[in-house]
C-alpha positions as CSV (number, residue, x, y, z in Angstrom):
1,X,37.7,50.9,-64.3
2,X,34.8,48.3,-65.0
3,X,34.8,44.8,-63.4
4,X,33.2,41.9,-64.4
5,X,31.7,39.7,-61.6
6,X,30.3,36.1,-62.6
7,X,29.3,33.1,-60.8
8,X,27.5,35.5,-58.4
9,X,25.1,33.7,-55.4
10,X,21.6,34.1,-57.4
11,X,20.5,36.1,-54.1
12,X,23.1,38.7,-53.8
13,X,21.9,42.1,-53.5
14,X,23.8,45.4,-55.1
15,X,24.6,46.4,-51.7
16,X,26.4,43.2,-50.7
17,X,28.6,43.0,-54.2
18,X,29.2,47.0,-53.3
19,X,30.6,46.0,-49.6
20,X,33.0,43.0,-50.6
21,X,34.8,45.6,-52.9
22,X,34.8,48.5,-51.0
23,X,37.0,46.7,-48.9
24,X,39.5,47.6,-52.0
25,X,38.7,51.3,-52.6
26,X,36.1,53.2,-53.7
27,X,33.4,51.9,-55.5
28,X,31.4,54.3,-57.9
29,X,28.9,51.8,-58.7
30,X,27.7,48.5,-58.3
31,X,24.9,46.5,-60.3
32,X,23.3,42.9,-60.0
33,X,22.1,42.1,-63.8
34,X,18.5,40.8,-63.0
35,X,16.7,38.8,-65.9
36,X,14.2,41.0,-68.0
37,X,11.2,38.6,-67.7
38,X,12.0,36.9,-63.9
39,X,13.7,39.8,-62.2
40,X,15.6,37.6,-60.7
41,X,19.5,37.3,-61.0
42,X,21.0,36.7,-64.0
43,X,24.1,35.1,-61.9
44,X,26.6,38.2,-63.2
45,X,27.3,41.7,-62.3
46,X,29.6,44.9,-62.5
47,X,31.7,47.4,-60.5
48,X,32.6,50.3,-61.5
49,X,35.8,51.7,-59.1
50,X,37.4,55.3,-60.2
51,X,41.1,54.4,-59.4
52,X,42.4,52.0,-61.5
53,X,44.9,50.9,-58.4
54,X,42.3,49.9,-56.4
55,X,40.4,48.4,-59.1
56,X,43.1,46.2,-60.0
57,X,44.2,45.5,-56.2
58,X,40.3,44.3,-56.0
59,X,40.2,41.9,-58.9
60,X,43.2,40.1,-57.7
61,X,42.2,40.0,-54.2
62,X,38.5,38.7,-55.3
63,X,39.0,36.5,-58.5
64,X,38.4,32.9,-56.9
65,X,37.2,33.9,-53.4
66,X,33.7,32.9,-52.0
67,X,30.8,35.7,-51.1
68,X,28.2,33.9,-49.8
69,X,29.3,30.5,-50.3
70,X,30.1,30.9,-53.8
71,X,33.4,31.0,-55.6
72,X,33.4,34.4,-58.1
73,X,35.2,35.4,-60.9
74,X,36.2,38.4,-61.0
75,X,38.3,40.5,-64.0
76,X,38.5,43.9,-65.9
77,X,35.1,43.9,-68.1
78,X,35.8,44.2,-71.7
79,X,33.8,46.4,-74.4
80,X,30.4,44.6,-75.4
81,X,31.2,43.5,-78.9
82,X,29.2,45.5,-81.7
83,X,26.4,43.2,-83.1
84,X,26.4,42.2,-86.9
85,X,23.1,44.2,-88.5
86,X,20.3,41.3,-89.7
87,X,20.9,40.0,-92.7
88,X,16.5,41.1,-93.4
89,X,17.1,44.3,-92.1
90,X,14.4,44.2,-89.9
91,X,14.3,44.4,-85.7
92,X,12.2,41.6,-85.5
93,X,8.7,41.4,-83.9
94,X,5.2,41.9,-85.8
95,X,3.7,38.7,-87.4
96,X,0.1,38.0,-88.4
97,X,-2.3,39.3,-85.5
98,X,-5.5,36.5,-86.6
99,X,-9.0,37.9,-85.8
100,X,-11.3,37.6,-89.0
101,X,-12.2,41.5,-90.3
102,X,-15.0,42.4,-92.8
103,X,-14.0,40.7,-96.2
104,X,-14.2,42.6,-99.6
């Protein structure tokens, strides 16, 4: 099962998030979403546990408890929602790059 994990300490490591639910079973995977630009903590993250028992058992044992001196929420993630296509068709990006070339 995947689990959602918000309102995470901004300086949480993987390992620590791995530890408080291992307490629950066993944890496949565990990920700290770090910001693209910063690297830093994005404040959210997800567990992934193989039996759904234990996952369950962990998200009601964690949802509203403190790690690190923060209160988390914690519940089963849902599917990321498909995004509508652009209305232009295009992905974005490009523009005009300036510079003055030889004129004809």
């Amino acid at each position: 099962m995947n689990i959602f994990v918000g309102n995470l300490p901004y300086g949480v490591t993987d390992h620590e998030l791995r530890e408080a639910f291992e307490a629950h079973g066993e944890v496949s995977s565990a990920s700290v979403i770090l910001d693209k630009m910063t690297g830093k903590s994005r404040g959210f993250g997800f567990i992934e546990m193989p039996n759904d028992d234990q996952a369950r058992e962990a998200i009601n044992a964690l949802n509203d408890s403190e790690l690190l001196g923060r209160p988390i929420r914690v519940n089963e993630a849902r599917p990321r929602e498909a995004r509508p296509p652009r209305r232009d068709g295009g992905g974005g990006g490009g523009g005009f790059r300036g510079g003055r070339g030889p004129r004809y």
